[in-house]
MIKE-863601 format. One record per residue: residue in three letters; z, x, y of N, C-alpha, C in turn. Coordinates in steps of 0.02 Angstrom, whole numbers, padded with zeros to 5 digits, always signed. Example, Ala and Ser with C-alpha at 12.3 -4.5 7.8 and 13.67 -1.06 7.14 Angstrom:
2
Ala+00390+00660-00284+00390+00615-00225+00390+00660-00165
Ser+00354+00642-00112+00357+00684-00053+00394+00645+00002
//
This chain:
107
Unk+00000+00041-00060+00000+00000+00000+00000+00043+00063
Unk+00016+00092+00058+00036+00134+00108-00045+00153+00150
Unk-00101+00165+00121-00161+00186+00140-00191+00136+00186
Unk-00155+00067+00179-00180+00009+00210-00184+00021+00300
Unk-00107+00054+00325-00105+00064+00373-00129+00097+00438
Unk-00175+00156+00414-00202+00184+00441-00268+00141+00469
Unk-00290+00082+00420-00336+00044+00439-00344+00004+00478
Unk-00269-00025+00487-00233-00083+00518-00239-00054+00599
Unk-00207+00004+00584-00195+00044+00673-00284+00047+00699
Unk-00330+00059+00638-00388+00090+00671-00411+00017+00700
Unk-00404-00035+00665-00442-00114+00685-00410-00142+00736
Unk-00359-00119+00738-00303-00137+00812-00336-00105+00869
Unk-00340-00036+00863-00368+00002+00905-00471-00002+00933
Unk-00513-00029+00889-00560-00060+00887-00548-00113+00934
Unk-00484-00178+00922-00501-00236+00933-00470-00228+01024
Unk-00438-00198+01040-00408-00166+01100-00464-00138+01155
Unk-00510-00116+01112-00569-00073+01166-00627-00137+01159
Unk-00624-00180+01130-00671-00215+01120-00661-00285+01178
Unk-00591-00282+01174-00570-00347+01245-00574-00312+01293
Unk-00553-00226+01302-00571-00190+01363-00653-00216+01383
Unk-00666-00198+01351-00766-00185+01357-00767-00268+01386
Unk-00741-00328+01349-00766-00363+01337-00738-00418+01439
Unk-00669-00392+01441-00644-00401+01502-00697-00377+01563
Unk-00703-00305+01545-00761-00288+01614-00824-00305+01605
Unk-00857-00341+01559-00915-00360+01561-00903-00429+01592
Unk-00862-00464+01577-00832-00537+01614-00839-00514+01711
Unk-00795-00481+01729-00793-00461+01790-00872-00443+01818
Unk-00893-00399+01769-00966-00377+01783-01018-00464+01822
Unk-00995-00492+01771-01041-00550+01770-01011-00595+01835
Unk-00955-00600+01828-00934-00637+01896-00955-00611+01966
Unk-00976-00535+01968-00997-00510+02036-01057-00533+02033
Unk-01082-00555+01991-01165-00554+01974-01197-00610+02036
Unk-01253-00626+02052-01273-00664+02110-01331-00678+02084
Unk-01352-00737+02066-01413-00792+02035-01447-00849+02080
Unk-01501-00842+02096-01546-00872+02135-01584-00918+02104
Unk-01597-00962+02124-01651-01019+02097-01685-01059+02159
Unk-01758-01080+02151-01773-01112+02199-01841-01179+02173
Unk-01840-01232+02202-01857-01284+02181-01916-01307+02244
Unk-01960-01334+02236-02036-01358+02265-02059-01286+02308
Unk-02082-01266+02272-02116-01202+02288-02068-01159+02343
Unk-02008-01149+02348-01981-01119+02379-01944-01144+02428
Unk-01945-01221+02451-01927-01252+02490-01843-01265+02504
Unk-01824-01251+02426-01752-01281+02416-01712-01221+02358
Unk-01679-01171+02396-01654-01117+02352-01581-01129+02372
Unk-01574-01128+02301-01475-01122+02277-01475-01063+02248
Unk-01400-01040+02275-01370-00959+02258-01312-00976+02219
Unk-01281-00967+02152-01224-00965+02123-01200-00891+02110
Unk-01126-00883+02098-01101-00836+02090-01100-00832+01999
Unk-01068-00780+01980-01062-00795+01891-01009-00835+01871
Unk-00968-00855+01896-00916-00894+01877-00936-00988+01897
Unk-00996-00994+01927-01048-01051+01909-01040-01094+01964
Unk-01019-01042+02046-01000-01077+02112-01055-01077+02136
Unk-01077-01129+02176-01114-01100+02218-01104-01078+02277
Unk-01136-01002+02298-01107-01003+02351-01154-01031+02408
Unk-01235-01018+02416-01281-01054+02470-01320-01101+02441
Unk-01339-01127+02476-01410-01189+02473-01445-01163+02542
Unk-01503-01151+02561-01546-01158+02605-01602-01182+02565
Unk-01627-01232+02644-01678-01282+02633-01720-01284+02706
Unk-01762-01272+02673-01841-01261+02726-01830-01333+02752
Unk-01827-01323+02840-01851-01380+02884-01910-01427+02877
Unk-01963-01398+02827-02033-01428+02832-02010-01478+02760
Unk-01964-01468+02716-01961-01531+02676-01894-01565+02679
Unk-01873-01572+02761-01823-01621+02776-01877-01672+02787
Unk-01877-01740+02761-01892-01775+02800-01862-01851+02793
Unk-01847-01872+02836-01789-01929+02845-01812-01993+02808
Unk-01879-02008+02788-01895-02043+02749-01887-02051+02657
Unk-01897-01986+02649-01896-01960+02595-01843-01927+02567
Unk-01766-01941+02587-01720-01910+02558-01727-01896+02470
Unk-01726-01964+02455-01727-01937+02373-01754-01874+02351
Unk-01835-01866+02378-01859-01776+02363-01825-01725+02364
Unk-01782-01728+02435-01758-01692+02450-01700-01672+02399
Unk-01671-01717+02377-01601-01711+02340-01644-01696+02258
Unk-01680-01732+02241-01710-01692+02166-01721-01626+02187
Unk-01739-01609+02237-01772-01520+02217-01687-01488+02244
Unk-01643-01528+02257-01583-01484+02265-01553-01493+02188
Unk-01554-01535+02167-01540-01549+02091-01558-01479+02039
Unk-01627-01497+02046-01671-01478+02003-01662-01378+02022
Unk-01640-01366+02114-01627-01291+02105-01560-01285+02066
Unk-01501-01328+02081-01448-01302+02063-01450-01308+01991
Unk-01477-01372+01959-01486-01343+01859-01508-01286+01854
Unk-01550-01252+01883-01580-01190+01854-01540-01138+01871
Unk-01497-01132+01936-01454-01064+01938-01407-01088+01904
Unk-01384-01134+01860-01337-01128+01822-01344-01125+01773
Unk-01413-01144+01726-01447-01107+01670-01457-01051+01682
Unk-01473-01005+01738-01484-00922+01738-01407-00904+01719
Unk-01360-00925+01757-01311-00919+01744-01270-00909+01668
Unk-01289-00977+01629-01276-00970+01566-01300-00911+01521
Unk-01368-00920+01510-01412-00858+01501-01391-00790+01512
Unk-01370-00776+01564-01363-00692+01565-01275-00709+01543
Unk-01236-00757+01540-01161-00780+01508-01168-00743+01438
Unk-01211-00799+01424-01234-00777+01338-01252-00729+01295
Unk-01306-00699+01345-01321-00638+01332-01275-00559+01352
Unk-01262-00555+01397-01183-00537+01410-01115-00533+01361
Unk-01101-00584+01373-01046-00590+01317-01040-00622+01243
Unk-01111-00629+01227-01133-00649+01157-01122-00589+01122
Unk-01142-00530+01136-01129-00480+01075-01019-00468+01047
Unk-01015-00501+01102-00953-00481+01076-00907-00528+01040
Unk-00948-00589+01049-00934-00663+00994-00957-00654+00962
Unk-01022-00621+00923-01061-00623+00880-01041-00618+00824
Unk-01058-00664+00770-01002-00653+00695-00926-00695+00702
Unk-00919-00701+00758-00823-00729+00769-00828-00792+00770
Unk-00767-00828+00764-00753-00917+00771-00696-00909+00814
Unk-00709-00886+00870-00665-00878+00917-00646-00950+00970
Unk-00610-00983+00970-00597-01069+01007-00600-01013+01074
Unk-00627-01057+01125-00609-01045+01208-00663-00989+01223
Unk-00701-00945+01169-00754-00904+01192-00814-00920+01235
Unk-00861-00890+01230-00907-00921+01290-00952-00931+01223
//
């Protein structure tokens, strides 16, 4: 039984550098800054990695007071997509380090 231990310390020590790694790739991703923009450029949303947004700018030439609804789909339609970029580089990011695990609360 005794040989067991040396294994125990090494998988401890593995699983220790692996939440290190796995902590600063989290942080990594939260500095991260994701752009998306909707009717040809008219309507761009900025999220942070933690899935805020921080801007919306919207071109004056597709305000128009008649047509709100447009206006609000292409704000829609930018902010789904910076929060799918978002997910995406989430996933890819911090997928290698779920990979194989049944970890509850992971990404």
């Amino acid at each position: 039984m005794r040989g067991n231990g040396g294994n125990m310390q090494k998988m401890m020590k593995q699983m220790q550098k692996m939440q290190k790694d796995m902590m600063k790739a989290q942080d990594e991703l939260q500095e991260m800054s994701f752009e998306a923009t909707a009717g040809g450029g008219m309507v761009k949303v900025v999220a942070n990695g933690k899935k805020e947004i921080i801007d919306v700018e919207i071109n004056e030439e597709v305000v128009d007071p008649d047509d709100v609804d447009m206006l609000q789909d292409l704000i829609i339609a930018a902010t789904n997509e910076v929060l799918n970029k978002v997910d995406e580089v989430s996933n890819e990011k911090m997928g290698k380090f779920t990979q194989g695990m049944n970890l509850p609360g992971m990404f």
